[in-house]
Jmol script that loads the backbone (N, CA, C; Angstrom):
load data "model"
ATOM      1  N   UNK A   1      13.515 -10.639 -36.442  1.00  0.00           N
ATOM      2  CA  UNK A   1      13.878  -9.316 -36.004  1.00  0.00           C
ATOM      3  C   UNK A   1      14.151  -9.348 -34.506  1.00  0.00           C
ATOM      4  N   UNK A   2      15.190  -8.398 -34.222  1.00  0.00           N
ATOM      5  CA  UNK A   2      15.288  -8.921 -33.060  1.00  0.00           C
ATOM      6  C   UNK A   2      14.939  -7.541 -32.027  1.00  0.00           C
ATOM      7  N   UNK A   3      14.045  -6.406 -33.050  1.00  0.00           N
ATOM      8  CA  UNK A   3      13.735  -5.592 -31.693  1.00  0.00           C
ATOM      9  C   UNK A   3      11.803  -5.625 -32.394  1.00  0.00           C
ATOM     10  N   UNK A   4      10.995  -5.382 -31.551  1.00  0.00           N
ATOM     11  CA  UNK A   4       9.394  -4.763 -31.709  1.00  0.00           C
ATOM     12  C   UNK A   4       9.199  -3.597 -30.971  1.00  0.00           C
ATOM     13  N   UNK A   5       8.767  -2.630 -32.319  1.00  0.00           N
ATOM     14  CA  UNK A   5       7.748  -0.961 -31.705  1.00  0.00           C
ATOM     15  C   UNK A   5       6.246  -1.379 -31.776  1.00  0.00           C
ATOM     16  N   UNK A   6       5.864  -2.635 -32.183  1.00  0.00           N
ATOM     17  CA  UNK A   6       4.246  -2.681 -32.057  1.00  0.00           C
ATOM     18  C   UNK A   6       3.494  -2.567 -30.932  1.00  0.00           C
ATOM     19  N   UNK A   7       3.327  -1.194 -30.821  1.00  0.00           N
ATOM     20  CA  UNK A   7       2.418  -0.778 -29.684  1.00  0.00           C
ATOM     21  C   UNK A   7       2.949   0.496 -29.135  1.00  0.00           C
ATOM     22  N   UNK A   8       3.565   1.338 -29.607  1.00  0.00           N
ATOM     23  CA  UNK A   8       4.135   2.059 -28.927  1.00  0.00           C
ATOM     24  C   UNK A   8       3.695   3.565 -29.690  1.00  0.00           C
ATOM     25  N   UNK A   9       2.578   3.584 -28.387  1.00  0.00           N
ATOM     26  CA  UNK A   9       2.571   5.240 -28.854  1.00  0.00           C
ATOM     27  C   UNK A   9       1.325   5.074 -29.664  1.00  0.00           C
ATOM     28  N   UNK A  10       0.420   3.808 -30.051  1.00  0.00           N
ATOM     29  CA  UNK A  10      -0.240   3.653 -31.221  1.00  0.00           C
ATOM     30  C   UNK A  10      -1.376   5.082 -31.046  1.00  0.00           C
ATOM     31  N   UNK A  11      -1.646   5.643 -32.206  1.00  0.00           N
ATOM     32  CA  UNK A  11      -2.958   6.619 -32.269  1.00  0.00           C
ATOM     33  C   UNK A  11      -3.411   6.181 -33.398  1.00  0.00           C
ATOM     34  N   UNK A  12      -4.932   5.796 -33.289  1.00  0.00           N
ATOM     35  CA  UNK A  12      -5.829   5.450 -34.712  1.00  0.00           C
ATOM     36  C   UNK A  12      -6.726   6.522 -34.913  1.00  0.00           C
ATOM     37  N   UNK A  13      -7.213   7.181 -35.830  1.00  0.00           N
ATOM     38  CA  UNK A  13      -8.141   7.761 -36.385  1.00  0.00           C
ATOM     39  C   UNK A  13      -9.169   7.362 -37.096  1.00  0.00           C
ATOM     40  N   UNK A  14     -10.232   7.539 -36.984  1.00  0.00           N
ATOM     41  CA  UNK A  14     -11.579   7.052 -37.890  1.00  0.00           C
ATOM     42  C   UNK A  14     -11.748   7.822 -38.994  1.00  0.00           C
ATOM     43  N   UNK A  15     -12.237   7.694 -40.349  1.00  0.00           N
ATOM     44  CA  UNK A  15     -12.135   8.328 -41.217  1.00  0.00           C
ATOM     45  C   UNK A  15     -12.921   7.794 -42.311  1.00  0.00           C
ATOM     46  N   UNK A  16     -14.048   8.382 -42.730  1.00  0.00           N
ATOM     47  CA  UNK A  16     -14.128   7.907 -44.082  1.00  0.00           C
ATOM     48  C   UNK A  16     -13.246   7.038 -45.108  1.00  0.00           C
ATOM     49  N   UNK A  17     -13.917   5.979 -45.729  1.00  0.00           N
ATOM     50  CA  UNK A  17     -12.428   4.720 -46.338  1.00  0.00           C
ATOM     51  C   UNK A  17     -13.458   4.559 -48.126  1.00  0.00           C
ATOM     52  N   UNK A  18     -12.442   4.885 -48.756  1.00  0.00           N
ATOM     53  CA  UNK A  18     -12.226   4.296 -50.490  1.00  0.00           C
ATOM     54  C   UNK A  18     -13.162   3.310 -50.268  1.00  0.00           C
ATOM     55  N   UNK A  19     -14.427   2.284 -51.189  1.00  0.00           N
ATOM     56  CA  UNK A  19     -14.543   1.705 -51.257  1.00  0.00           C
ATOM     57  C   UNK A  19     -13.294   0.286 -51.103  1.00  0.00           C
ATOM     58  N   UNK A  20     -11.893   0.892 -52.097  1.00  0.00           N
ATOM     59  CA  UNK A  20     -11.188  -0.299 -51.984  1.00  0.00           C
ATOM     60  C   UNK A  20      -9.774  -0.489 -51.284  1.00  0.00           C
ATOM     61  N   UNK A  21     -10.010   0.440 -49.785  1.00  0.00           N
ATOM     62  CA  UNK A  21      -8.864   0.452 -49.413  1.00  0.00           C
ATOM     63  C   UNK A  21      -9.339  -1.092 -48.464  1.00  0.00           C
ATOM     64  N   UNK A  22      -7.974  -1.496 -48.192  1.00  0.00           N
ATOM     65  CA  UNK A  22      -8.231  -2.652 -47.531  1.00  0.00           C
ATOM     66  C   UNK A  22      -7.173  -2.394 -46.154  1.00  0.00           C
ATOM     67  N   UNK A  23      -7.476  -3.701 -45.531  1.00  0.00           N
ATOM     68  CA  UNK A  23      -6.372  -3.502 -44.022  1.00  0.00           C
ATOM     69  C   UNK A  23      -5.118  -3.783 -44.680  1.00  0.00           C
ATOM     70  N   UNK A  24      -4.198  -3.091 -43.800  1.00  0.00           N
ATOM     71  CA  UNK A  24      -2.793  -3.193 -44.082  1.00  0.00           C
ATOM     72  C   UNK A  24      -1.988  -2.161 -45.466  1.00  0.00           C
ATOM     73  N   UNK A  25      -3.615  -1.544 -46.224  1.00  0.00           N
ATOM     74  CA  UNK A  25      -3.172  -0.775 -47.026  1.00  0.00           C
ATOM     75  C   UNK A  25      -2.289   0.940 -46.046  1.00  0.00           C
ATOM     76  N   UNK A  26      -1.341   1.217 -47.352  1.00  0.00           N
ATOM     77  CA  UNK A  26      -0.610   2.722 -46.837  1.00  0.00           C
ATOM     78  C   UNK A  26      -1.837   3.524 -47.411  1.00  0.00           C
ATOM     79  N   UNK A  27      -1.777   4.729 -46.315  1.00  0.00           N
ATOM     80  CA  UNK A  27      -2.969   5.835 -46.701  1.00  0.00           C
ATOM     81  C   UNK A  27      -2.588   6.876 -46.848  1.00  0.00           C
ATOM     82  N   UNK A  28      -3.380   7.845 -47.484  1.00  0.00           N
ATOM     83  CA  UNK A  28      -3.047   8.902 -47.571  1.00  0.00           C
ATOM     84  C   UNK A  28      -4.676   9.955 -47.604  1.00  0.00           C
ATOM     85  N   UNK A  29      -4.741  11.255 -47.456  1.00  0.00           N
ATOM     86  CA  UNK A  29      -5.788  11.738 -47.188  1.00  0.00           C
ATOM     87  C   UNK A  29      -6.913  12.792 -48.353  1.00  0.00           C
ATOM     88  N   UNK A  30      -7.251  12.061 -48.627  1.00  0.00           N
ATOM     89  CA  UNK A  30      -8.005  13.159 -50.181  1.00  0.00           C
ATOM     90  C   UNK A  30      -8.535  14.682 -49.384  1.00  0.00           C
ATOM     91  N   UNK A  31      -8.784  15.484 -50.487  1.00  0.00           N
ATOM     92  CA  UNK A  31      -9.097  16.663 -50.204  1.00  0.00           C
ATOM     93  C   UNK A  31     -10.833  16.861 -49.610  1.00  0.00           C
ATOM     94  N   UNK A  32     -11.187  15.313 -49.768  1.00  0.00           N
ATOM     95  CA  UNK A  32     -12.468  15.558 -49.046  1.00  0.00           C
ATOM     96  C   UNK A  32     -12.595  14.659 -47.410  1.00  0.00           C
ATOM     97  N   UNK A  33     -11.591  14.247 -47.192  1.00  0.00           N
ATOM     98  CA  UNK A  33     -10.934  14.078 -45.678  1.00  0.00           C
ATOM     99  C   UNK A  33     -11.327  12.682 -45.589  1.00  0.00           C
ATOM    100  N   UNK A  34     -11.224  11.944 -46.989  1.00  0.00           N
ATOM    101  CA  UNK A  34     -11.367  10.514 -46.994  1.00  0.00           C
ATOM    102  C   UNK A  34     -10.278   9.370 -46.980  1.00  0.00           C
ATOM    103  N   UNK A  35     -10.090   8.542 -46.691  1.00  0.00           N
ATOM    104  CA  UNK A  35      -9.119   7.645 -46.173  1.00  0.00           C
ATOM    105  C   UNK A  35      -8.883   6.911 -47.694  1.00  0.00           C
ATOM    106  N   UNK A  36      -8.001   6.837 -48.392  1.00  0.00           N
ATOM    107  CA  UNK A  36      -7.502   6.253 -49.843  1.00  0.00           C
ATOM    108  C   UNK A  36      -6.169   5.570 -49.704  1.00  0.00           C
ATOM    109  N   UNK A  37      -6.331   4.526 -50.397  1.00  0.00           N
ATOM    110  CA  UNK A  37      -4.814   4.151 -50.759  1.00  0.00           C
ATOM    111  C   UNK A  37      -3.834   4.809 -51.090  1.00  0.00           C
ATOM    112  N   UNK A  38      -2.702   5.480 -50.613  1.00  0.00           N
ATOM    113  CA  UNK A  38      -1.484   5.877 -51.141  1.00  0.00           C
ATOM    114  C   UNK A  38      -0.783   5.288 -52.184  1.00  0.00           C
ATOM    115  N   UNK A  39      -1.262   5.856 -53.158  1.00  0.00           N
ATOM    116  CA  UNK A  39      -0.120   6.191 -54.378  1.00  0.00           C
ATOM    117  C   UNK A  39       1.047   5.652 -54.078  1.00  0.00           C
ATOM    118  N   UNK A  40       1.644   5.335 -55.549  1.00  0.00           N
ATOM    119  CA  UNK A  40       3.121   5.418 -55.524  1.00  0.00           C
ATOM    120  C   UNK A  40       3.623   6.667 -55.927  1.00  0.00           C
ATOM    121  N   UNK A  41       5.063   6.521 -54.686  1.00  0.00           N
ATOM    122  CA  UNK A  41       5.249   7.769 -54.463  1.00  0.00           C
ATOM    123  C   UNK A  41       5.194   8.826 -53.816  1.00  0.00           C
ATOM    124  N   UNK A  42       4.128   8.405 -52.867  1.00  0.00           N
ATOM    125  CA  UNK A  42       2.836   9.481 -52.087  1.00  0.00           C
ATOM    126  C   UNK A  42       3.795   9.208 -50.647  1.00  0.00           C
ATOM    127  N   UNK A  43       3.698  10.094 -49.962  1.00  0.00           N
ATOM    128  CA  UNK A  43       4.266  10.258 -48.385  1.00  0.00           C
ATOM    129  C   UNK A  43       2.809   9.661 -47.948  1.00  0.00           C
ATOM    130  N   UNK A  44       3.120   8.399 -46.671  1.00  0.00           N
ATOM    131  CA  UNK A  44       1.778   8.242 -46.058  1.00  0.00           C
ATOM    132  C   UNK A  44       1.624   8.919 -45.265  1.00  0.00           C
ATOM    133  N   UNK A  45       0.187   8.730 -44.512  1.00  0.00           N
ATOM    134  CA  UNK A  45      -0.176   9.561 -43.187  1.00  0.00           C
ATOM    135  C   UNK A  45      -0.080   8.100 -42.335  1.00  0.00           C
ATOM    136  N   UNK A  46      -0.447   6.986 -42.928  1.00  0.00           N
ATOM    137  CA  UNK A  46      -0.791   6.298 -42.063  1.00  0.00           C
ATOM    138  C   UNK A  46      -1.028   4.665 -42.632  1.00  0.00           C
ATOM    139  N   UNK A  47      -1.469   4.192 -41.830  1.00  0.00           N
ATOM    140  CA  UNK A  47      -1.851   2.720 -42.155  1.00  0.00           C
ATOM    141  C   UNK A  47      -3.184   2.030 -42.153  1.00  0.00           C
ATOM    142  N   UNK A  48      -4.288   1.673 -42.693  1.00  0.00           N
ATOM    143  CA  UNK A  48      -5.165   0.715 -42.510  1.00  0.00           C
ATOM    144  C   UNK A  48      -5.115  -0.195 -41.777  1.00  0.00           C
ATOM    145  N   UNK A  49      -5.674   0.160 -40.333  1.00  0.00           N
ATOM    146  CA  UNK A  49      -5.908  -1.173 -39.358  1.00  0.00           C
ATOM    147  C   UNK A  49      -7.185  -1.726 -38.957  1.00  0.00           C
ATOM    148  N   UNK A  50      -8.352  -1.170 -39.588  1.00  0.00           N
ATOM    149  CA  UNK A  50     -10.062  -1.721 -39.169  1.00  0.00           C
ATOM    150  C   UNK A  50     -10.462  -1.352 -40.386  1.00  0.00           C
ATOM    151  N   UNK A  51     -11.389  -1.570 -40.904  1.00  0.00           N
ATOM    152  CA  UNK A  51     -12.479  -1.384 -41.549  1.00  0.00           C
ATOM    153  C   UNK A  51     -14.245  -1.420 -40.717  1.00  0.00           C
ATOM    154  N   UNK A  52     -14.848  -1.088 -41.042  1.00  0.00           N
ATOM    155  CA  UNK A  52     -16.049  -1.105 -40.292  1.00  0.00           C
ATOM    156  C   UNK A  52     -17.444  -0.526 -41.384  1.00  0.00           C
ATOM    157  N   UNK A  53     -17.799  -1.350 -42.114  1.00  0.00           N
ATOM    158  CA  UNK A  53     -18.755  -0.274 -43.134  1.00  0.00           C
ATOM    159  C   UNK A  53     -18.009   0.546 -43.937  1.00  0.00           C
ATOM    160  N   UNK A  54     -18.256   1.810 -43.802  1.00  0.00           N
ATOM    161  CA  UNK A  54     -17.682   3.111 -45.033  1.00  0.00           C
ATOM    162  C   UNK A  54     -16.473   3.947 -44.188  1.00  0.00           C
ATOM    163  N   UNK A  55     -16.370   3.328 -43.320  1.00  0.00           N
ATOM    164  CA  UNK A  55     -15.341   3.700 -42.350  1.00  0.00           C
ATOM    165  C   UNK A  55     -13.733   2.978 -41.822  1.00  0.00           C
ATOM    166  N   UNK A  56     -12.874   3.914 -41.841  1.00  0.00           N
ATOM    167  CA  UNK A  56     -11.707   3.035 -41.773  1.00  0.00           C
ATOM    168  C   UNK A  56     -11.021   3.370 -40.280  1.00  0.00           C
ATOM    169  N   UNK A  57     -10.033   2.478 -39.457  1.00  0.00           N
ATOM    170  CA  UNK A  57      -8.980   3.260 -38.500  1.00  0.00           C
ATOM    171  C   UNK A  57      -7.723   3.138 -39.098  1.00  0.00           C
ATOM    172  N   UNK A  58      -7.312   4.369 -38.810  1.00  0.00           N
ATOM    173  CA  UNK A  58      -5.833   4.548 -39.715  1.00  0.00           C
ATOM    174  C   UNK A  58      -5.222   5.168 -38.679  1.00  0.00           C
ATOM    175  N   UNK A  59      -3.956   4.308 -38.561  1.00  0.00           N
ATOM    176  CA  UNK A  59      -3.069   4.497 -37.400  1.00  0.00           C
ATOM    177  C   UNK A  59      -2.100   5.565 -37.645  1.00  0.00           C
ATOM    178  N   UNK A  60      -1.875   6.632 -37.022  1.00  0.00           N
ATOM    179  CA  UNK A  60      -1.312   7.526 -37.583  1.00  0.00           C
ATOM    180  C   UNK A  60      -0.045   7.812 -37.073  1.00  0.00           C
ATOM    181  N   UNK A  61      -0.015   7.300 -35.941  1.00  0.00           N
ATOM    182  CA  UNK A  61       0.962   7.175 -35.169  1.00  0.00           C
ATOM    183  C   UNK A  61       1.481   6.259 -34.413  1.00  0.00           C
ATOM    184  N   UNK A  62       2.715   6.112 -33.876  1.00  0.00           N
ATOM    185  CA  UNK A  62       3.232   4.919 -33.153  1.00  0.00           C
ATOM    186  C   UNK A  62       4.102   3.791 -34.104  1.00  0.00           C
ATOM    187  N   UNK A  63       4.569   2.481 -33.590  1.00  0.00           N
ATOM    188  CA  UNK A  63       4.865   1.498 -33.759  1.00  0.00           C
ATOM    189  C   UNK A  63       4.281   0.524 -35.537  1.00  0.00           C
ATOM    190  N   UNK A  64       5.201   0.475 -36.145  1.00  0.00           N
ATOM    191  CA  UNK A  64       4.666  -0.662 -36.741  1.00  0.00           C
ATOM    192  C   UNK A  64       5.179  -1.556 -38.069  1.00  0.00           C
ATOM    193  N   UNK A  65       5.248  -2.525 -38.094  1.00  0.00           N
ATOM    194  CA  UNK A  65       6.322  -3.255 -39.344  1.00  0.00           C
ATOM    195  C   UNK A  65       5.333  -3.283 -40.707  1.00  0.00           C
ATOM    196  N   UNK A  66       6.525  -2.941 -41.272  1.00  0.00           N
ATOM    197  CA  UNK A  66       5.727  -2.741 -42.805  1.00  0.00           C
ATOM    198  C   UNK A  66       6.956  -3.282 -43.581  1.00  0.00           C
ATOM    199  N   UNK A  67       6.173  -4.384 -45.245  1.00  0.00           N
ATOM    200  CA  UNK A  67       6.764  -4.332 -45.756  1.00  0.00           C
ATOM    201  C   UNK A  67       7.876  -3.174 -46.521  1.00  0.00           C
ATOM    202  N   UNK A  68       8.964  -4.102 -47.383  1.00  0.00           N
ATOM    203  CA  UNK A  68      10.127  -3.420 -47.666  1.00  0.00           C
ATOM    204  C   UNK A  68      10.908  -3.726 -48.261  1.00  0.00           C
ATOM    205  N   UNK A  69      11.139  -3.770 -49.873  1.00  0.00           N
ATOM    206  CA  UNK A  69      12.268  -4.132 -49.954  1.00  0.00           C
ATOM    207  C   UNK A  69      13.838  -3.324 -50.444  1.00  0.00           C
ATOM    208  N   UNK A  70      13.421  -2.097 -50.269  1.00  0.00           N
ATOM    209  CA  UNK A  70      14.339  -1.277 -50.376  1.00  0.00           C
ATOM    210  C   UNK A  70      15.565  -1.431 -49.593  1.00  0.00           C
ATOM    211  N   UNK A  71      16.862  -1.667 -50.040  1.00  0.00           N
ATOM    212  CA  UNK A  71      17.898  -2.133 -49.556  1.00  0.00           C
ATOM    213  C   UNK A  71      18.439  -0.391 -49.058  1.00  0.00           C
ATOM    214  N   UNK A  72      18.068   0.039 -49.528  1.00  0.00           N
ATOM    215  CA  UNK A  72      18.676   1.384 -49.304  1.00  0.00           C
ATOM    216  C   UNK A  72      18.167   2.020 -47.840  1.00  0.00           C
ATOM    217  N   UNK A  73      17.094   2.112 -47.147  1.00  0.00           N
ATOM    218  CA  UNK A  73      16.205   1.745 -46.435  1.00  0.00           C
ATOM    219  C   UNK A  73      17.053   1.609 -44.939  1.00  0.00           C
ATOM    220  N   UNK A  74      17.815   2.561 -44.080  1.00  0.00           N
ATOM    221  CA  UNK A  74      18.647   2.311 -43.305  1.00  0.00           C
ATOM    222  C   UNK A  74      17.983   2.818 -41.534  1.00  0.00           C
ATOM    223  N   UNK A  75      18.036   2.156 -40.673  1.00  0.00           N
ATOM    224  CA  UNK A  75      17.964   2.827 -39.151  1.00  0.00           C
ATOM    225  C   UNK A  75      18.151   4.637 -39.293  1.00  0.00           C
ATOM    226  N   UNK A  76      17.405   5.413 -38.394  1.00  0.00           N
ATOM    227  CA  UNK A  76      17.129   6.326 -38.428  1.00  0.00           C
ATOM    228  C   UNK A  76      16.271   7.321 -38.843  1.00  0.00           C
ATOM    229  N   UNK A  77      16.379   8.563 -38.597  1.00  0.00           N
ATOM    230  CA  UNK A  77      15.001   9.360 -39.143  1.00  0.00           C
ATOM    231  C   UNK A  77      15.469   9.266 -40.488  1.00  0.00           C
ATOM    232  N   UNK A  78      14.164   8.942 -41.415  1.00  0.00           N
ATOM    233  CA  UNK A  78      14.098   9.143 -42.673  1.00  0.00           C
ATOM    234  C   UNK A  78      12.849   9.536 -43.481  1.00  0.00           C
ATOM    235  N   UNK A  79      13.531   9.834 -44.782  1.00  0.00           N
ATOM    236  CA  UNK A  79      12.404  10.446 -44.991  1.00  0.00           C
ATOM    237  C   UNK A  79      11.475   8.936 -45.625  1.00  0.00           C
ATOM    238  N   UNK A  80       9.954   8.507 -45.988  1.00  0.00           N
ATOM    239  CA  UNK A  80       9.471   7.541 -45.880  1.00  0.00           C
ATOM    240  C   UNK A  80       8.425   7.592 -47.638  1.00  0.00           C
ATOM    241  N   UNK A  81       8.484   6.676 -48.382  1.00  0.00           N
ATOM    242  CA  UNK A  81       7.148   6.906 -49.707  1.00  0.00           C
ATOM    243  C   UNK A  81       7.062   5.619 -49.805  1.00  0.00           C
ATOM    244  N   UNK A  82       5.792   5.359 -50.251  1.00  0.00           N
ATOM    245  CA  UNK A  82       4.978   4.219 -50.791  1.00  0.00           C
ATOM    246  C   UNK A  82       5.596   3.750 -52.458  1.00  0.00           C
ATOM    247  N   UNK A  83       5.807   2.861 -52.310  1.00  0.00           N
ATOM    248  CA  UNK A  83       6.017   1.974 -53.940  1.00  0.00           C
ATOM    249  C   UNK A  83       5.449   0.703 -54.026  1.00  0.00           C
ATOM    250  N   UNK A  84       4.749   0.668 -54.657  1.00  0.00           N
ATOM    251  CA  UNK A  84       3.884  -0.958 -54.937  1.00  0.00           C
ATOM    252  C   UNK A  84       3.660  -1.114 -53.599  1.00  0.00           C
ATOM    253  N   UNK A  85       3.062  -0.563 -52.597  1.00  0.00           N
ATOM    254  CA  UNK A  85       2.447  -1.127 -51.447  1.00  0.00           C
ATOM    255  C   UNK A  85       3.466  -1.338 -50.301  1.00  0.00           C
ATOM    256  N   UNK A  86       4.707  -0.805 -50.641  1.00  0.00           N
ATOM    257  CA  UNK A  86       6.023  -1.023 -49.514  1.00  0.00           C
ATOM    258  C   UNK A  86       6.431  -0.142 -48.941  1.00  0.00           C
ATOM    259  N   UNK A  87       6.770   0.520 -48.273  1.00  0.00           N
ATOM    260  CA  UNK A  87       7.402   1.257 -47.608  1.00  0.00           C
ATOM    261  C   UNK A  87       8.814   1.191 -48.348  1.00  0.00           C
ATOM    262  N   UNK A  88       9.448   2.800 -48.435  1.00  0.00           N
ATOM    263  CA  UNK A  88      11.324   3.216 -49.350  1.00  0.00           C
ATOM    264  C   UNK A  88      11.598   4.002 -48.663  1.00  0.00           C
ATOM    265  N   UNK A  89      12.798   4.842 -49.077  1.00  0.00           N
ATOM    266  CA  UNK A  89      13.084   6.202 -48.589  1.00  0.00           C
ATOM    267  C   UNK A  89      12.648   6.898 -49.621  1.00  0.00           C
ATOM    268  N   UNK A  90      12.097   7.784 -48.833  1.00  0.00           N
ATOM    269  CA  UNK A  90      11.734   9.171 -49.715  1.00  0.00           C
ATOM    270  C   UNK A  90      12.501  10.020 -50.085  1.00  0.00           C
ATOM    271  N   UNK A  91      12.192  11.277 -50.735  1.00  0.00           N
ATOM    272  CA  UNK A  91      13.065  12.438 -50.572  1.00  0.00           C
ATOM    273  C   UNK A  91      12.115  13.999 -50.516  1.00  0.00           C
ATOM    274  N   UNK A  92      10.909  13.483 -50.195  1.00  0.00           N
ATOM    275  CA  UNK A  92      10.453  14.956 -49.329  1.00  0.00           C
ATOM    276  C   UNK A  92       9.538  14.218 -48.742  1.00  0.00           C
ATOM    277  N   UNK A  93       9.252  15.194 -47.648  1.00  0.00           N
ATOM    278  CA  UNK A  93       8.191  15.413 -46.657  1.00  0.00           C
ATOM    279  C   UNK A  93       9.085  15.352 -45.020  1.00  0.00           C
ATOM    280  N   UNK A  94       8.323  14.276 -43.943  1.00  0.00           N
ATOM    281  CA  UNK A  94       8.361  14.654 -42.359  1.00  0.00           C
ATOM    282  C   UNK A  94       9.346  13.441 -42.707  1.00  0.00           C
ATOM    283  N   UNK A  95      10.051  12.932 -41.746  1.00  0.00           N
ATOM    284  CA  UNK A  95      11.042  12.351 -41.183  1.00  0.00           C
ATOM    285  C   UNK A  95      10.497  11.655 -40.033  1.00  0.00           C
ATOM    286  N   UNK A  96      10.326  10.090 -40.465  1.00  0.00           N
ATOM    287  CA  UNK A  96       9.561   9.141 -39.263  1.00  0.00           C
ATOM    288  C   UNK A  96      11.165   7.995 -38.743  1.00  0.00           C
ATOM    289  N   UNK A  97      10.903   7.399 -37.770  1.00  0.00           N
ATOM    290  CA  UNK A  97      11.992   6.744 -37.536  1.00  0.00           C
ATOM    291  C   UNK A  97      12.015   5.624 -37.413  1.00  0.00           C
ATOM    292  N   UNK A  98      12.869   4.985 -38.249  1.00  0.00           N
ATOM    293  CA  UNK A  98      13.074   3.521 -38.840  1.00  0.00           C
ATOM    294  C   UNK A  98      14.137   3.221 -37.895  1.00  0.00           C
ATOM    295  N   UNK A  99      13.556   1.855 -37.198  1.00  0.00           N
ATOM    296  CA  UNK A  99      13.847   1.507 -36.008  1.00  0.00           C
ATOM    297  C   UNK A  99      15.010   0.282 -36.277  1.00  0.00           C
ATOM    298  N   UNK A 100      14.648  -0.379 -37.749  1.00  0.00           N
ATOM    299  CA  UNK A 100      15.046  -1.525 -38.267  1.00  0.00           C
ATOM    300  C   UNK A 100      14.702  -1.817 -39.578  1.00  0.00           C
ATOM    301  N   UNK A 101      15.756  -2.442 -40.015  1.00  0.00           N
ATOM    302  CA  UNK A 101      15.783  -2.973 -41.956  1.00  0.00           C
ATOM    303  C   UNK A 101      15.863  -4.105 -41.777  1.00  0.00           C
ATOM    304  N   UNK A 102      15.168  -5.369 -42.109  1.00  0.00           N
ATOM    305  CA  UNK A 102      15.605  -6.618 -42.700  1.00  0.00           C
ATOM    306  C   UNK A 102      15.507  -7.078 -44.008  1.00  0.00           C
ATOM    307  N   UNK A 103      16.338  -7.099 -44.149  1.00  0.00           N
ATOM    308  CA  UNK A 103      16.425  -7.038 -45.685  1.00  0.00           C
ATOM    309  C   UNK A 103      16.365  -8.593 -46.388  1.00  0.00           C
ATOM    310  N   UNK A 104      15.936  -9.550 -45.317  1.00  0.00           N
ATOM    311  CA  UNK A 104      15.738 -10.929 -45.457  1.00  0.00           C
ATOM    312  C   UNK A 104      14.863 -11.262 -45.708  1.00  0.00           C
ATOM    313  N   UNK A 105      13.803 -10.472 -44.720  1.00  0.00           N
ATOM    314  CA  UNK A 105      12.339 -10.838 -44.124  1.00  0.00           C
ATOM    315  C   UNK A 105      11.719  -9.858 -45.224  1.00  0.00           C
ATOM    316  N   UNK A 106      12.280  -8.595 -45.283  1.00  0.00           N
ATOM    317  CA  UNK A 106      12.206  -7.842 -46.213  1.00  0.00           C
ATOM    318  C   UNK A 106      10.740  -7.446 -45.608  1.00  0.00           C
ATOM    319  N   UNK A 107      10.802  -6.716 -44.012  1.00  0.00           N
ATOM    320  CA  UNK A 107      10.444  -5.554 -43.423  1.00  0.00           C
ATOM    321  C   UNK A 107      11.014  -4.137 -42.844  1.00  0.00           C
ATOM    322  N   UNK A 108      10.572  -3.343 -42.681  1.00  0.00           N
ATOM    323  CA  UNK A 108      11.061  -2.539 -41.836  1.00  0.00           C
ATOM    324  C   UNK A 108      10.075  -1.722 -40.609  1.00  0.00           C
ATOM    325  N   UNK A 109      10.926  -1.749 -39.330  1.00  0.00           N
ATOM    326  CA  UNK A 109      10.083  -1.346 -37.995  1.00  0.00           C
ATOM    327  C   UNK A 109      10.436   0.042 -38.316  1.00  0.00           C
ATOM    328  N   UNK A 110       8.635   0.614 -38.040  1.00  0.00           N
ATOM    329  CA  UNK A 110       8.961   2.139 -38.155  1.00  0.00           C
ATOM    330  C   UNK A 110       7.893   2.555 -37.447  1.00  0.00           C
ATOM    331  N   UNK A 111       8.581   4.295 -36.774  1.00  0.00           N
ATOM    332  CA  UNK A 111       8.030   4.451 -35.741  1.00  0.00           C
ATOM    333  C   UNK A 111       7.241   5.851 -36.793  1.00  0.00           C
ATOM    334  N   UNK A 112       5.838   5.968 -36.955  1.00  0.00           N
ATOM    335  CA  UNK A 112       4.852   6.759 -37.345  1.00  0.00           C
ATOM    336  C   UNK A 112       4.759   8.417 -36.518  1.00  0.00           C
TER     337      UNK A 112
END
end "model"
wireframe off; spacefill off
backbone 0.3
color backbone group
């Protein structure tokens, strides 16, 4: 790739974590304000970057490459959903901005 957002802007949150969310998992937020794996399908909030005990940091904002293999998947604000653990385009929710597609490496830089 020939550009990096890792680091830009990063904001983590602490949060109660799923027994089985792990790092690098997409998150999303249960109705009891606990940190879970995102669904397929599910708009994330965020990303799994610590674990610590019963506690997770989930980056909610800023910089960061996530798998991808959605070819469809283009530069610009888009809309963003979880499938098997990858980052696609969506078709509802907020509009985050996809900085970059490689469709080789089969990531995409996106800004949270």
């Amino acid at each position: 790739m020939k550009t990096s957002v890792i680091g830009i802007g990063e904001t983590v949150i602490t949060l109660p974590a799923e027994e089985t969310l792990a790092l690098g998992d997409f998150v999303t937020i249960n109705d009891g304000g606990t940190a879970v794996k995102a669904a397929n399908d599910a708009e994330p909030v965020g990303v799994c970057v610590s674990l610590n005990g019963a506690y997770a940091g989930i980056q909610v904002k800023g910089g960061l490459r996530a798998p991808c293999t959605d070819s469809t998947l283009k530069p610009g604000y888009q809309l963003l959903k979880v499938s098997d653990g990858k980052i696609c385009k969506g078709t509802t929710g907020t509009p985050h901005l996809v900085v970059s597609v490689d469709t080789t490496l089969q990531i995409a830089e996106v800004i949270l």
